[in-house]
N, C-alpha and C positions, 0 to 999 in steps of 0.2 A: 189593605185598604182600610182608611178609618171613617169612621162616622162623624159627620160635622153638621150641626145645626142649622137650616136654611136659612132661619131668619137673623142668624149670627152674619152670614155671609151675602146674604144680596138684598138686590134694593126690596124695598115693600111692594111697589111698584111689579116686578119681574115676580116675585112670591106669589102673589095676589094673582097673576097669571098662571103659574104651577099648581094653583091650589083650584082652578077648573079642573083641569083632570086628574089630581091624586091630592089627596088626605089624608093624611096620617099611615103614609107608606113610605117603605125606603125605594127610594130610586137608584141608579148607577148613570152616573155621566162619564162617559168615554174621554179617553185624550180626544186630542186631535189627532190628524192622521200623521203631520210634521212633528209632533211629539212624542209622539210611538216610534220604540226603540223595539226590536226585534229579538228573541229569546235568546238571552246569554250574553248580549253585549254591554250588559251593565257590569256582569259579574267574570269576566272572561271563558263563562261556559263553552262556549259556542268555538274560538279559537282551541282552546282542548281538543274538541270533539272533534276539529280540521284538521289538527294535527297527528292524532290517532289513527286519523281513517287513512291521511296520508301515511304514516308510517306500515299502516296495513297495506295500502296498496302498493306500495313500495318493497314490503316483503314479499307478497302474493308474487310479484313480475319477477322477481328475482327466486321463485321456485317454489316456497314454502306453501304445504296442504293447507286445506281451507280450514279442515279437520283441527291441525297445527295450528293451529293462528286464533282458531273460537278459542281452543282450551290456553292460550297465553294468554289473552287478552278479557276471558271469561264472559264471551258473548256466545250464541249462538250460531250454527253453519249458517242457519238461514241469514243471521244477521251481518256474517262477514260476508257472504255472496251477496246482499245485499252492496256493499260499500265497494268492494271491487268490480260490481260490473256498472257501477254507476258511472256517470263520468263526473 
């Protein structure tokens, strides 16, 4: 997130408004909610992490300990019965 000047960026008009309730503070203006992208989908994190879990549960059904599969994969039990009893 970078830092950008208000009065660089908007009217005097809309400033002059902003500058009732803060002074000389930083703010954070949010996307919109149409502009907001969901964690991973910019960087294909998130597709990995489907994939993995699919491939875990994939093993799990086909017999493999829960035990077996944390230490492949280097998560923990809790975290692969996590992913297998999800749907």
């Amino acid at each position: 997130m970078k830092c950008v000047k208000a009065n660089l960026i908007l009217p005097e008009t809309l400033l002059a408004e902003i500058q009732k309730y803060v002074q000389g503070e930083t703010i954070y203006i949010p996307k919109t909610k149409v502009t907001h992208q969901k964690w991973g989908t910019r960087t294909g994190g998130r597709k990995l992490l489907d994939e993995r879990n699919t491939a875990i549960k994939s093993s799990f059904r086909a017999g493999t300990a829960i035990s077996q599969l944390a230490e492949e994969y280097f998560l923990s039990t809790e975290t692969i019965k996590k992913i297998v009893y999800t749907k």
